[in-house]
C-alpha positions as CSV (number, residue, x, y, z in Angstrom):
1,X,13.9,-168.2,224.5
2,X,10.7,-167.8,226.7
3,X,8.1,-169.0,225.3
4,X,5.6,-169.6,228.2
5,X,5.7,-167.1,231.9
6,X,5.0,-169.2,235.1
7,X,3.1,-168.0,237.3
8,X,2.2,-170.4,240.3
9,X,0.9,-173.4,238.8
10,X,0.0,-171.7,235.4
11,X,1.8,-171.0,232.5
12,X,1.3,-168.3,230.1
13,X,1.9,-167.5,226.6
14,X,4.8,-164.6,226.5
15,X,3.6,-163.0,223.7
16,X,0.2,-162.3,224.2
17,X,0.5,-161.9,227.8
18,X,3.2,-159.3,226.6
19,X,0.9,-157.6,224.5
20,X,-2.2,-157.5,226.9
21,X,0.6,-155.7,230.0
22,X,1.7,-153.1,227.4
23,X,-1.9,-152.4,226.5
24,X,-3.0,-151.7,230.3
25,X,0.4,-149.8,231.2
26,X,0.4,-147.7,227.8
27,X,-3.3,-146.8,228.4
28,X,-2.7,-146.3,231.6
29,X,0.4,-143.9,231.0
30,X,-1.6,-142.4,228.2
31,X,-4.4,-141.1,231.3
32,X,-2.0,-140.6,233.9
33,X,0.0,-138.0,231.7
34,X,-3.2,-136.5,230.3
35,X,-3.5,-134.8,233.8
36,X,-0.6,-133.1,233.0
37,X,-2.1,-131.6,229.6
38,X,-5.1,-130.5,231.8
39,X,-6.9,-133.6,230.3
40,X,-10.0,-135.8,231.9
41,X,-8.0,-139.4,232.8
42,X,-11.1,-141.2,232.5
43,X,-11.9,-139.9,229.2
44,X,-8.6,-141.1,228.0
45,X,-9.1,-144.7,229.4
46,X,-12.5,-144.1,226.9
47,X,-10.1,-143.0,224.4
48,X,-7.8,-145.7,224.7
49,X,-10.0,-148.6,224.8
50,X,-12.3,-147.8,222.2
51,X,-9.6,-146.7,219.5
52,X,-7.9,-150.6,220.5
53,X,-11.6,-152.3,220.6
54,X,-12.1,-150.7,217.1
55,X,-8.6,-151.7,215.9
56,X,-8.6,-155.5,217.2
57,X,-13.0,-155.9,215.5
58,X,-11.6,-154.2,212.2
59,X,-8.4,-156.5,212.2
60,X,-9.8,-159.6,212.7
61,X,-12.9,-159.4,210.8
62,X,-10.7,-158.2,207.9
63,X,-8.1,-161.6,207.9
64,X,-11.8,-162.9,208.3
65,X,-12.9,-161.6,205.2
66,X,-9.5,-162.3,203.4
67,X,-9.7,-166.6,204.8
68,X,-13.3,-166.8,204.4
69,X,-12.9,-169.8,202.2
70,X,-11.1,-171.6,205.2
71,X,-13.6,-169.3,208.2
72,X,-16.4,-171.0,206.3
73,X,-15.4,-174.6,206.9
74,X,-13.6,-174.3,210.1
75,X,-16.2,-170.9,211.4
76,X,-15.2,-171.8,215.0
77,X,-11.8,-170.5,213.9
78,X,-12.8,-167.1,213.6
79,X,-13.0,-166.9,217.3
80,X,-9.0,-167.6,217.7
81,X,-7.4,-165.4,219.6
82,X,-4.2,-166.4,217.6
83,X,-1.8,-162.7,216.8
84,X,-1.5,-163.4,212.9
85,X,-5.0,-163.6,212.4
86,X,-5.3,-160.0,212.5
87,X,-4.8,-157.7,209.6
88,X,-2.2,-154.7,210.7
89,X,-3.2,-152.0,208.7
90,X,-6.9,-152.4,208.3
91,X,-7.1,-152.6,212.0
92,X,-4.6,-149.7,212.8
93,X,-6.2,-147.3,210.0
94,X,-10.0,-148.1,212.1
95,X,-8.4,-147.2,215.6
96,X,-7.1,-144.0,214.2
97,X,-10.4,-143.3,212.6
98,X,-12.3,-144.5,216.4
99,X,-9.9,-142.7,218.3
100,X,-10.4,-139.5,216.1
101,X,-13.9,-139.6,216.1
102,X,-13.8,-139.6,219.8
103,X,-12.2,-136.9,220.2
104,X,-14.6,-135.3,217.9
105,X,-17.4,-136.2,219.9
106,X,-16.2,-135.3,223.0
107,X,-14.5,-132.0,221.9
108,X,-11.1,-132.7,222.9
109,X,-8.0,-131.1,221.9
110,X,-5.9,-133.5,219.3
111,X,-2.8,-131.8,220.2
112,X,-2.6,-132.2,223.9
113,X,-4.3,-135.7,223.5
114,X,-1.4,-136.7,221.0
115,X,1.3,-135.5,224.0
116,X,-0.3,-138.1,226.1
117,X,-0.6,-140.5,223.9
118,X,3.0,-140.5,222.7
119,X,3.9,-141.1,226.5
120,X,1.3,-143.9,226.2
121,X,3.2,-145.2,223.3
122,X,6.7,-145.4,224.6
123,X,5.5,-147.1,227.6
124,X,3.9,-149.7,225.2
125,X,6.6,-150.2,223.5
126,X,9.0,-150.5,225.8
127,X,7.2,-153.4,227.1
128,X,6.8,-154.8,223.8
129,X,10.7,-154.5,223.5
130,X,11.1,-156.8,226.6
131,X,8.8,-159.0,225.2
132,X,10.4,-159.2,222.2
133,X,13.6,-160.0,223.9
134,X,11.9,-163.4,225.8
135,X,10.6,-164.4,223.1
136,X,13.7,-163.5,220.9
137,X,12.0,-162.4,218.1
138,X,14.6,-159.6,217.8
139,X,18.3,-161.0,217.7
140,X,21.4,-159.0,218.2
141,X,24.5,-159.3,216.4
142,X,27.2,-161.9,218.7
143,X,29.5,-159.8,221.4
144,X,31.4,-161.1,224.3
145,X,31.1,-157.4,226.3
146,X,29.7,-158.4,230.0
147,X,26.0,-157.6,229.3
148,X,26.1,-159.8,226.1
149,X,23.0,-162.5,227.2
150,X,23.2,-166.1,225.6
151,X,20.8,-166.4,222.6
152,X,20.5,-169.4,220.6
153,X,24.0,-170.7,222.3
154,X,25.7,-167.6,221.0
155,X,26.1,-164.2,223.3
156,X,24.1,-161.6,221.7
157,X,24.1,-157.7,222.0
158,X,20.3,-157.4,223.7
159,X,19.2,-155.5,220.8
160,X,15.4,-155.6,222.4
161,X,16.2,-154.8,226.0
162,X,18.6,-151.5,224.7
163,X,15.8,-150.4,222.8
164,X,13.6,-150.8,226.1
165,X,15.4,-149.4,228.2
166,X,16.1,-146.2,226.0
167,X,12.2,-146.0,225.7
168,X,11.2,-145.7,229.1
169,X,14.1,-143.5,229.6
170,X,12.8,-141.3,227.2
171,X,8.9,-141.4,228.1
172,X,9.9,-140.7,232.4
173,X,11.7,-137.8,230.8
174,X,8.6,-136.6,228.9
175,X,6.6,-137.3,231.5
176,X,8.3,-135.9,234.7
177,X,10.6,-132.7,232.9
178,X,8.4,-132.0,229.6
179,X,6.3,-128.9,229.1
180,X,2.9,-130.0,228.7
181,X,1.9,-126.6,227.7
182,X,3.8,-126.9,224.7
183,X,2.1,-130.3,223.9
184,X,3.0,-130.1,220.0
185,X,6.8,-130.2,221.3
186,X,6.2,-133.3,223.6
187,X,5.0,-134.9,219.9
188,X,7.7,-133.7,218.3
189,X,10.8,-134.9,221.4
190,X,8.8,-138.4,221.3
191,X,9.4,-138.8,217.6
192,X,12.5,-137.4,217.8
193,X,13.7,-139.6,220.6
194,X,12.5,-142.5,219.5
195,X,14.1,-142.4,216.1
196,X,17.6,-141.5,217.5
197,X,17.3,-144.5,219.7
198,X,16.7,-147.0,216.9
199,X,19.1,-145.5,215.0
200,X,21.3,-146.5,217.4
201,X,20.2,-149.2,218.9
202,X,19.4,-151.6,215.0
203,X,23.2,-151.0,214.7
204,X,23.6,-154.2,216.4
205,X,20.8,-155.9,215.2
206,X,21.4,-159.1,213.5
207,X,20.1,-160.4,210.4
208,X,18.6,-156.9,209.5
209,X,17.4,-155.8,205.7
210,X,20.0,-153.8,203.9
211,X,20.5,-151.2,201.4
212,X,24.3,-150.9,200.0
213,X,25.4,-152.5,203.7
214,X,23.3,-149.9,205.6
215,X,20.1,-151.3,208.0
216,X,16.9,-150.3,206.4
217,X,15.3,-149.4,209.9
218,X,18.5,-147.0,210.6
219,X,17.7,-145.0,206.8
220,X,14.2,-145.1,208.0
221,X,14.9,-143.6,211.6
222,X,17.7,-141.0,210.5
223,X,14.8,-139.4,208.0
224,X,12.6,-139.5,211.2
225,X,14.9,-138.1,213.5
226,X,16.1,-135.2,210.8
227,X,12.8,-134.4,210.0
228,X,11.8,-133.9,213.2
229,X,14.5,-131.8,214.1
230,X,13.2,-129.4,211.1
231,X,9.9,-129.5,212.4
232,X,11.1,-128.8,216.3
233,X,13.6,-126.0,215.0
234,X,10.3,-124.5,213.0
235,X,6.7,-123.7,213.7
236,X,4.9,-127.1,213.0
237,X,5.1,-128.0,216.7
238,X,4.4,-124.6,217.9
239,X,1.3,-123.5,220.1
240,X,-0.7,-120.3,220.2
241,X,-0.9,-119.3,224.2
242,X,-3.8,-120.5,225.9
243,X,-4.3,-123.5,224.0
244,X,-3.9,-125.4,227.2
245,X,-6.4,-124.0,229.5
């Protein structure tokens, strides 16, 4: 729908422009909350960058790896900035294992880190979400309510801008009336939140993968969302007192 953003006499890509704004505003969510959890902000910018740095090296020098018969006659290729020339899962396993090992080294609380970060997250992905609306790489099934927007000549439920909206919704309530001295429970509402919004929200998503008629994502999120209703209503996101100090 969007593929390019002008700006002055430039015009960018969406997508990766997308992806490099929600990088800066979820890392810069992810240190503004950690104040909250009694956490150094600039140690979470450290945090932040180096788990991503770590996750983008791995990713690509894994589809590197995987190509090498084409990276070895076209090498200049591996420098391509190009999003599917990155492996997900290679590169999202090393920033778990960077950002862990940071934490290690600098001796900081898991628990309170993870109730920033999940504020970090939404905000991320709520920007993501608007992206993925421009760039309509999620497509809503057709309605002719008033806030149906035109997609592909057909009036579409904004699948990507509900979800958006519903995430930053839920991470300003996490931020500004969550109990950061409880941060296990800030994990848990995020995961909990987030689920129930997708499993309302990919009802009107179009073209989705199905089991028996029912969305994939929606079985996926209702399991999310009960589980972590089990896990709020139990001890698994409990803290002993003076964890935060």
């Amino acid at each position: 729908m969007y593929p390019v953003i002008p700006i002055g006499p430039l015009s960018l890509p969406t997508a990766p422009f997308i992806a490099l704004l929600a990088i800066w505003l979820g890392v810069g969510a992810l240190a503004r909350t950690g104040t909250k959890a009694k956490l150094d902000p600039d140690q979470l910018w450290n945090f932040g960058l180096l788990a991503l740095g770590a996750g983008f090296i791995v990713a690509r020098l894994w589809h590197v790896v995987q190509f090498w018969a084409i990276y070895r006659i076209e090498w200049t290729l591996i420098f391509s900035p190009r999003p599917g020339a990155f492996a997900f899962w290679p590169g999202l396993v090393a920033a778990l294992v960077g950002g862990y090992g940071y934490l290690i080294w600098k001796r900081l609380d898991p628990v309170r880190v993870g109730a920033a970060l999940a504020v970090g997250l939404l905000v991320a992905g709520g920007v993501l979400e608007v992206g993925a609306f421009l760039t309509s790489t999620t497509v809503g099934t057709p309605s002719n309510l008033p806030w149906a927007l035109a997609v592909f000549d057909v009036t579409r439920h904004p699948v990507a801008l509900y979800r958006s909206a519903g995430i930053f919704a839920l991470a300003g309530l996490l931020f500004w009336r969550g109990d950061f001295t409880r941060p296990g429970r800030i994990v848990g509402w995020a995961v909990f939140g987030y689920a129930l919004l997708r499993l309302l929200a990919d009802g009107f998503l179009a073209d989705a993968a199905t089991i028996s008629g029912i969305r994939i994502t929606q079985l996926i999120a209702l399991a999310v969302a009960l589980g972590a209703v089990l896990l709020l209503s139990g001890s698994a996101f409990e803290e002993t007192e003076g964890q935060a100090d």
